[in-house]
C-alpha positions in Angstrom: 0.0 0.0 0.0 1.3 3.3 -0.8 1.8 5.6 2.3 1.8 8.8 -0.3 -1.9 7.9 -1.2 -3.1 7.1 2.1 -1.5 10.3 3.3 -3.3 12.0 0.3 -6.2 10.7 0.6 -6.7 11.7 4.6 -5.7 15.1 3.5 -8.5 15.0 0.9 -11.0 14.3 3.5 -9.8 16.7 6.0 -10.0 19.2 3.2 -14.0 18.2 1.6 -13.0 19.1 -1.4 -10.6 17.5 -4.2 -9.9 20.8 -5.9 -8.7 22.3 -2.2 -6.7 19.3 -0.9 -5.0 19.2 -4.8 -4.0 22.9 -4.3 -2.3 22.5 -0.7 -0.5 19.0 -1.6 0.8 20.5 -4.7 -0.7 18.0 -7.2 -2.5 17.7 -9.9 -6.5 17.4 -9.5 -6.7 14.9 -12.3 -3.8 13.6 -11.0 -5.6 13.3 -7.4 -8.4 12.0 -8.8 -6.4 8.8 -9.9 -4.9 7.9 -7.2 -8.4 7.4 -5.2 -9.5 5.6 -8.0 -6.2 3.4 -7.5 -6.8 3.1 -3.9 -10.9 2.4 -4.6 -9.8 -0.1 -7.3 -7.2 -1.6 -4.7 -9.3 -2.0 -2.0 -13.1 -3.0 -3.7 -14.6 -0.4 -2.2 -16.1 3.5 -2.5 -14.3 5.6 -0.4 -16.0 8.8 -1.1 -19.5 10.3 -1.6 -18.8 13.1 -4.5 -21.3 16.0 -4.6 -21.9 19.3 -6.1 -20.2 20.4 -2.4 -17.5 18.5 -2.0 -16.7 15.0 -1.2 -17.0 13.0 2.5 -15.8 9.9 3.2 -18.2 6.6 2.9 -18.3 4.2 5.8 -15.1 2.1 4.3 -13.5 5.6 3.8 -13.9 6.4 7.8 -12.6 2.8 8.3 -9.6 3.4 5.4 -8.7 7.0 7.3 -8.8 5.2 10.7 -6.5 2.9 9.6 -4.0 4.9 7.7 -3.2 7.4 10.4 -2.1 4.7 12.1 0.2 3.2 9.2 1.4 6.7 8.7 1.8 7.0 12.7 4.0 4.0 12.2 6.3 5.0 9.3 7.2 8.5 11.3 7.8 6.6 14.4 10.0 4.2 12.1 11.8 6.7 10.2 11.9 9.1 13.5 14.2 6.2 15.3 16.0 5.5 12.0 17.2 9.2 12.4 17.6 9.4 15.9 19.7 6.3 16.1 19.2 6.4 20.3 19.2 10.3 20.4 15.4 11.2 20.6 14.7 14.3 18.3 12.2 16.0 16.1 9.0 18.2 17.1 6.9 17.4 19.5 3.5 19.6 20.3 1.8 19.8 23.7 -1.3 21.1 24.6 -1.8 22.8 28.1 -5.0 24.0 29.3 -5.0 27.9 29.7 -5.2 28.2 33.4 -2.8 25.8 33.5 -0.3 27.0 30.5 1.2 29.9 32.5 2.6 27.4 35.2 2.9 24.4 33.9 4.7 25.4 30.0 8.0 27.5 31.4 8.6 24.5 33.0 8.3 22.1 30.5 9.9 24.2 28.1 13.4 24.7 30.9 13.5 20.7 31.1 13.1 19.4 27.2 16.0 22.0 26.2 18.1 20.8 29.1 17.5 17.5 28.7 16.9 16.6 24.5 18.0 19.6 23.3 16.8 18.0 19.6 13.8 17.5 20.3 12.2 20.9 19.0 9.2 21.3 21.2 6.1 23.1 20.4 3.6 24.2 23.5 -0.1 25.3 22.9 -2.6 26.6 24.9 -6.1 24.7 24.2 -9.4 24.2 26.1 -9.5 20.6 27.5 -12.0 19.3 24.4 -9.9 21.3 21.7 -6.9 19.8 23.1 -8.6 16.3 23.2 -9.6 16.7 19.7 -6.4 17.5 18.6 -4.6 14.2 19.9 -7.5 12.1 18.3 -6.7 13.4 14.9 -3.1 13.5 15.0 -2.7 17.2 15.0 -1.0 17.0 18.3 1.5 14.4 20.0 0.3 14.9 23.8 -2.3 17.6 25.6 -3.1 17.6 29.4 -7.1 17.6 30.3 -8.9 19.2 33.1 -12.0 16.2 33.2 -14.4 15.6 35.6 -14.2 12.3 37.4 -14.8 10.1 34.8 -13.3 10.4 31.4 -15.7 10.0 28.2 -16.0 6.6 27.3 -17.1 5.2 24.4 -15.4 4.4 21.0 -13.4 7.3 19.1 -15.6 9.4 16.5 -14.7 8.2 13.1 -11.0 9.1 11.8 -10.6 9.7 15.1 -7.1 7.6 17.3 -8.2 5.9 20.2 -6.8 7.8 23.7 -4.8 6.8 26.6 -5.6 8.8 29.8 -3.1 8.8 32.8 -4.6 10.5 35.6 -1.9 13.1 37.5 -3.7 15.1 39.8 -7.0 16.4 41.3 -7.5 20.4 40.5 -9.9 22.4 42.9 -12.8 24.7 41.4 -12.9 27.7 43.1 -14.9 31.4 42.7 -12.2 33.7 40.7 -13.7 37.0 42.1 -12.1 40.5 42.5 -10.4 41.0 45.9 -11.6 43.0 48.5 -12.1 42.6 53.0 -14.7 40.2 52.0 -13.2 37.8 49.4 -9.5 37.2 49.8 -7.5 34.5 48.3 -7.7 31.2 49.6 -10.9 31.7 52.0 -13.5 29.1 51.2 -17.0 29.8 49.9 -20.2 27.7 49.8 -21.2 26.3 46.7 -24.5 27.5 46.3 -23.4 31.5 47.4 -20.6 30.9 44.7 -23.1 30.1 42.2 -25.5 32.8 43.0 -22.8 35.5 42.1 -21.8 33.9 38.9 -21.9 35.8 36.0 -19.2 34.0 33.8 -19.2 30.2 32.9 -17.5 28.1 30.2 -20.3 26.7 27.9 -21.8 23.5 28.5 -19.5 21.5 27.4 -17.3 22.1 29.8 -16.7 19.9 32.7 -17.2 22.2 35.2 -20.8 22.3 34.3 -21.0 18.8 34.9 -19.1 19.1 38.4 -21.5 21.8 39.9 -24.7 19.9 38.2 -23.5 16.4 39.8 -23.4 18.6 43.1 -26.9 19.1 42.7 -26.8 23.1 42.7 -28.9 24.9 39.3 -27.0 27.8 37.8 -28.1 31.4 37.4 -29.5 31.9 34.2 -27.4 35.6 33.8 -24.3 33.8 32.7 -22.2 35.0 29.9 -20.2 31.8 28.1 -16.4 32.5 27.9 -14.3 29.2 27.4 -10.6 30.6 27.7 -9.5 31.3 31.5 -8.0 34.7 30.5 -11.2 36.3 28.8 -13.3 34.8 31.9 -10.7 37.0 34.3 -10.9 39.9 32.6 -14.6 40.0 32.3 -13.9 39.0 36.2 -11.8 42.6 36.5 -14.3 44.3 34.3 -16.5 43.9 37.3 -19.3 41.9 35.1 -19.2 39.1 38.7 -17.6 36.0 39.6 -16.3 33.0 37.5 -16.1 29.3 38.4 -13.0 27.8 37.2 -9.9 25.7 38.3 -8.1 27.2 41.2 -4.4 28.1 40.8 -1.9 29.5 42.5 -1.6 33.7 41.9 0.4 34.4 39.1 1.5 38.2 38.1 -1.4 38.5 35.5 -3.9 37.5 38.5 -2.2 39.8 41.0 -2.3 42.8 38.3 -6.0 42.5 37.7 -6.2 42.5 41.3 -8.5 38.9 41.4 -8.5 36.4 44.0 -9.5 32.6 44.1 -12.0 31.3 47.0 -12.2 27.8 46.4 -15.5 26.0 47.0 -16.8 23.9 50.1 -20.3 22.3 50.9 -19.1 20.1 48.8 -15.7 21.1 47.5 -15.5 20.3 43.8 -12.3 19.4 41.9 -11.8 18.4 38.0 -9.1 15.6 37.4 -6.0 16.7 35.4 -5.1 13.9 32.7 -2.4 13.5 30.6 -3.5 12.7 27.1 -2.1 10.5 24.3 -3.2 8.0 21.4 -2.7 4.3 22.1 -1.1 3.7 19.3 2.6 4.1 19.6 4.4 7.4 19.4 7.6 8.8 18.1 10.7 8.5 20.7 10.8 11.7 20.6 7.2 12.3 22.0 7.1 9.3 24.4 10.4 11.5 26.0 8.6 14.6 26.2 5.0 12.7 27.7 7.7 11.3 30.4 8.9 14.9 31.1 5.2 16.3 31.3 4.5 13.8 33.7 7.3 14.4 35.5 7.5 18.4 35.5 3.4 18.6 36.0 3.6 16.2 39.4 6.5 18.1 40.5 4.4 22.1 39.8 1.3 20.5 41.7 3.7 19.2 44.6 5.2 22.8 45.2 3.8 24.7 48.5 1.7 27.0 46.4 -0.4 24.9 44.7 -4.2 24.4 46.1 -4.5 21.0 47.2 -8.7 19.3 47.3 -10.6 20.2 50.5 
């Protein structure tokens, strides 16, 4: 089996559209055109649905794109060690969470240089699902998850890798609020009196809906959706109210807008921080840098500073 034409042909239906997918590889439409007829002719099957709109993959096609990620996985892993010859390099992307990116990616960044100085590394912030997402279809090596208890379970969408979580860490939701003599950092808050001065939530898809809903306490229905942490604190110092969200320790950007976290009680609610990879195996260099995350995220959320569950 050609790995060019299974490579093609994912692009193809990441793209929708033959004419779009021939312009970024650089080929030929015609020329395109052929090789899924090869691979159709190959395998006995239609791998595409061709409309006036585009193209999608048929049900073989899912099953065909499934598969070839992980062949094409395989010959980068192969070729990667070929290279390396015992000295883990190449890139490696991570996704970090945005509350979490400020104190967990300096960090990372410090150790991989010191330690695999050819391993180029490249560090993202992403929300937890965006980060998930981007594992599944191969468009990142490794992202760390703020979940609720229980991870999603199910089988992968279609195209999609199958995931390996490795639980680190429990991280403590708390009320990010703007400090004053009656909310000062660190001082706990009830649940439901949190709740009643929220005015900023991550959308529903968010796990810390599902952690205040499991606690059995409705939200306010004057809630503005703002997913990224540093959008929800500055609507927080805008004075537009309170935010839920994972509870930190202060960093300069927190102490400048003059905001304060008061984690929750009655009950305390905490997400679980995950590290997140694709079952199938990984380049050398990216199983390094997943040992380093470990490593570097267990020692930040051992230090002093950092909230521990109540």
């Amino acid at each position: 089996m050609d790995l060019r034409r299974l490579s093609n042909f994912v692009r193809i239906a990441e793209c929708g559209s033959l004419s779009r997918a021939a312009e970024e590889l650089g080929i030929a439409q015609p020329a395109l055109t052929q090789q899924v007829a090869a691979l159709e002719h190959a395998l006995g099957a239609t791998l595409l649905h061709r409309s006036s709109r585009g193209v999608r993959p048929t049900a073989a096609g899912e099953e065909l794109i499934r598969q070839a990620r992980g062949l094409l996985r395989g010959a980068a892993t192969l070729a990667a060690a070929v290279r390396a010859a015992g000295q883990p390099a190449g890139g490696v992307s991570v996704g970090l969470p945005t509350a979490l990116a400020p104190h967990l990616g300096p960090a990372l960044a410090r150790a991989v240089l010191a330690e695999h100085p050819a391993i180029r590394l490249r560090v993202f912030e992403a929300e937890s699902h965006l980060g998930r997402e981007m594992v599944a279809r191969g468009r990142a090596d490794l992202a760390l998850l703020c979940e609720a208890a229980a991870p999603p379970t199910g089988p992968p969408p279609a195209g999609a890798a199958e995931l390996e979580r490795e639980d680190l860490f429990a991280l403590p939701l708390a009320l990010l609020c703007v400090g004053s003599a009656e909310d000062r950092e660190g001082d706990p808050i009830p649940l439901r009196e949190a709740t009643s001065r929220l005015r900023v939530l991550p959308g529903p898809g968010n796990p810390v809906h599902a952690a205040i809903a499991a606690a059995g306490v409705a939200l306010p229905d004057a809630v503005v959706e703002m997913h990224a942490y540093a959008l929800q604190a500055a609507a927080v110092a805008a004075g537009l109210g309170g935010a839920i969200t994972t509870w930190t320790p202060p960093d300069a950007a927190r102490r400048a807008q003059g905001l304060v976290f008061r984690p929750l009680r009655d009950p305390a609610l905490a997400l679980t921080v995950r590290l997140c990879a694709t079952a199938a195996p990984t380049s050398g260099a990216a199983s390094v840098v997943r040992g380093v995350l470990r490593r570097v995220a267990m020692e930040v959320a051992q230090n002093s500073e950092w909230p521990r569950p109540g």
